[in-house]
C-alpha positions, 0 to 999 in steps of 0.5 A: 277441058281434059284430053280425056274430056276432048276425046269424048267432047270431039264425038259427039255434036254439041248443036245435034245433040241440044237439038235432039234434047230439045225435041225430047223435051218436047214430046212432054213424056212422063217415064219412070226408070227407077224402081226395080217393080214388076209391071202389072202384066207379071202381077196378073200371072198370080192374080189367081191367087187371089182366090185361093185357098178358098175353104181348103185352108187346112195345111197338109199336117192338118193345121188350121192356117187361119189360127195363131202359131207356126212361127217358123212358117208353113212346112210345104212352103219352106220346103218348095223353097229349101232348094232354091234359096239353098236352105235345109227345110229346117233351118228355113223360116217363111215369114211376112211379105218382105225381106227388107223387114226380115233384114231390119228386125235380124240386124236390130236384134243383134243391136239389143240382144247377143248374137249366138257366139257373141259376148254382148250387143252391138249396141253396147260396143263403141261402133259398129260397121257393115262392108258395103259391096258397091255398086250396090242396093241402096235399101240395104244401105239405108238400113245401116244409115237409120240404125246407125251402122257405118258403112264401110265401102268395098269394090265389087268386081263381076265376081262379087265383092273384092275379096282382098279388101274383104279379107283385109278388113275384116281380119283385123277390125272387130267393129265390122260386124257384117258385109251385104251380099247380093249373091246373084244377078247383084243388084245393080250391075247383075254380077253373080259371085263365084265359088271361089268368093263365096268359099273366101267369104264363108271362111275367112279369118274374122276379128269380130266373133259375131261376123256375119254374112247377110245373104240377100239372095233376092234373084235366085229364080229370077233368070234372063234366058233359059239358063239357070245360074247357080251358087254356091251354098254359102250355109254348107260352106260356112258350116264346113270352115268352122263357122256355121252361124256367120250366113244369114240367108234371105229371099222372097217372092215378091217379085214371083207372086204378088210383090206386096202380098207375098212371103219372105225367107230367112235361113240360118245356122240351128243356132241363129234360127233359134235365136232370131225365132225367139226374139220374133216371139216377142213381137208377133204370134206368128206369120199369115200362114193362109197366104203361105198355104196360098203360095203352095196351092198356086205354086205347087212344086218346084216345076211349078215355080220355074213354069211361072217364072218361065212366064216372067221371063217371056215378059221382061227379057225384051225390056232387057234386050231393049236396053242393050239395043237402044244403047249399042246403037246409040252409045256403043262408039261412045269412050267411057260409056259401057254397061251391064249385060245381065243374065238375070235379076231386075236392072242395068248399070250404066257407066258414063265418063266420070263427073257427068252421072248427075247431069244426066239424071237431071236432063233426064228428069226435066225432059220427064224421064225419072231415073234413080239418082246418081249416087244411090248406088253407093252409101250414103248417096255419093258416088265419088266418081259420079258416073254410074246410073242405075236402070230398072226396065221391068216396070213400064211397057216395052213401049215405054222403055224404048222411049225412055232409052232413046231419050235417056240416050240423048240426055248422055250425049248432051251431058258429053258433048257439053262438056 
């Protein structure tokens, strides 16, 4: 054992904390703490949706939404949107329900065709690799792993990603194509870049012609308390440092509206709208533009998108506030052991001493506790330090939280003090 382990061991009580695991285990609970979902509370906020559009199903121009075409998506739409997601109106494209799928077709098309400013594929050149921010957002990873693009790791910092590593890299490498960004509330650790980053990300000297940025800005609307937290425009900045097409800006409503039936975001550079616009011809007509014309009904302006997500946040803010309670109380005094506070967005990180992460997920699951598994934050599953845990409140009921913190509090004083 090490001093550092004998400090930790020496303050917590092997026998009250087995003790305490044991009567956990007892209660023969059934929690799940792993997916970052809306509960079935915030899904009833839009049920009204369900009916709509009714027989008005004709889009401001007169369109027809229920036929084929519009492959940008509905102009109304994009425009409620254009200010949150920081996207001209006409370089915003409203597509299907998520933006994962947006993710994986921009990164296969520059697999098999040219990006703008690009000579040849990715495919064709002798690897290709992606920054990977982390902690960070274990799709986005998986991504990479499924079409065969290495993942390169990057610390991140609670400004965003360690621009002197970034920078770093990516002058001199041209096999790294893209860094991932999740620009605010990051998801795990809620980080939120700052100007300075997002200004060093969208003007930095790059080795590869076709560097790009993708932007996931998955929590734009998604706000903890009545402050709204702002950023950058990563397109504006981009454009002004002479490199206009490197952002690729995606988000959605999924976690606004019906999270599998709504409507997902890309934005771009003219250059890249047109490209990835013209590959997507190839395999769809166009996307449901009823669904869109739907979203506008139920939404309808921008006052009307911050009023919904006003009723969001009265739902999940004490799940949030729950956490940080039950872990102050229970593990506040406790070395090596802190965690996320964040403004927004839909998760908590948890750091515990390095090398016990995984024991706690695993006493958590026997005792009927289901966490994400320790390492999903990082690529390819591995968290070298093993010691942080990903926790995703919104899903259960506050209830239900609070049990399950209490008990994911024991799980970590037991993996401690057995140390």
């Amino acid at each position: 054992m090490t001093s550092s382990t004998a400090d930790v061991g020496a303050q917590l009580d092997l026998d009250a904390a087995r003790a305490a695991y044991d009567e956990l285990r007892a209660h023969g609970l059934s929690l799940d703490l792993t997916r970052g979902k809306p509960s079935s509370a915030q899904l009833d906020l839009a049920t009204p949706m369900l009916s709509l559009p009714g027989e008005h199903y004709r889009a401001a121009d007169g369109t027809d939404t229920r036929n084929y075409q519009g492959m940008q998506g509905l102009p109304e739409l994009r425009g409620l949107f254009s200010p949150f997601l920081r996207v001209p109106v006409e370089q915003l494209i409203a597509f299907g329900n998520s933006s994962l799928e947006l993710m994986h077709d921009t990164l296969v098309h520059a697999l098999l065709s040219p990006l703008p400013g690009a000579d040849r594929r990715w495919v064709d050149e002798e690897r290709v690799r992606f920054l990977a921010p982390t902690p960070g957002y274990d799709r986005h990873f998986a991504l990479c792993e499924r079409l065969g693009i290495e993942l390169v790791q990057v610390p991140m910092t609670a400004d965003g990603p360690d621009m002197d590593v970034v920078e770093e890299i990516v002058a001199v490498d041209p096999s790294v194509k893209g860094i991932w960004c999740v620009p605010k509330y990051s998801n795990p650790d809620g980080a939120v870049y700052s100007d300075d980053t997002t200004r060093r990300l969208a003007s930095m000297p790059a080795a590869a012609p076709d560097f790009r940025i993708f932007w996931d800005n998955a929590y734009a609307v998604h706000h903890l308390t009545e402050h709204e937290v702002e950023i950058a425009d990563v397109l504006a900045l981009a454009a002004d440092a002479g490199h206009p097409d490197r952002p690729f800006v995606f988000g959605s409503t999924s976690k606004i509206t019906l999270a599998g039936a709504g409507v997902a975001f890309l934005g771009a550079s003219p250059a890249n709208v047109q490209w990835w616009l013209a590959l997507t011809a190839k395999r769809t007509i166009g996307p449901d533009k009823t669904n869109h014309l739907r979203h506008v009904m139920f939404l309808r302006d921008a006052d009307g998108l911050r009023e919904h997500m006003r009723r969001h946040r009265e739902l999940i803010a004490p799940k949030f506030a729950a956490v940080n309670r039950i872990l102050t109380e229970r593990l506040g005094s406790v070395s090596g052991v802190h965690w996320s506070r964040p403004a927004g967005g839909y998760f908590v990180t948890l750091i515990v001493p390095d090398g016990t992460a995984t024991e706690v997920v695993r006493l958590a699951g026997e005792a009927g506790i289901a966490l994400t598994p320790a390492g999903a934050t990082h690529p390819y599953g591995t968290d070298p330090e093993d010691r942080t845990i990903r926790l995703a409140p919104t899903f259960p009921e506050l209830a239900e939280v609070e049990r399950a913190m209490y008990g994911v509090t024991d799980c970590v004083r037991l993996a401690l003090a057995a140390r």
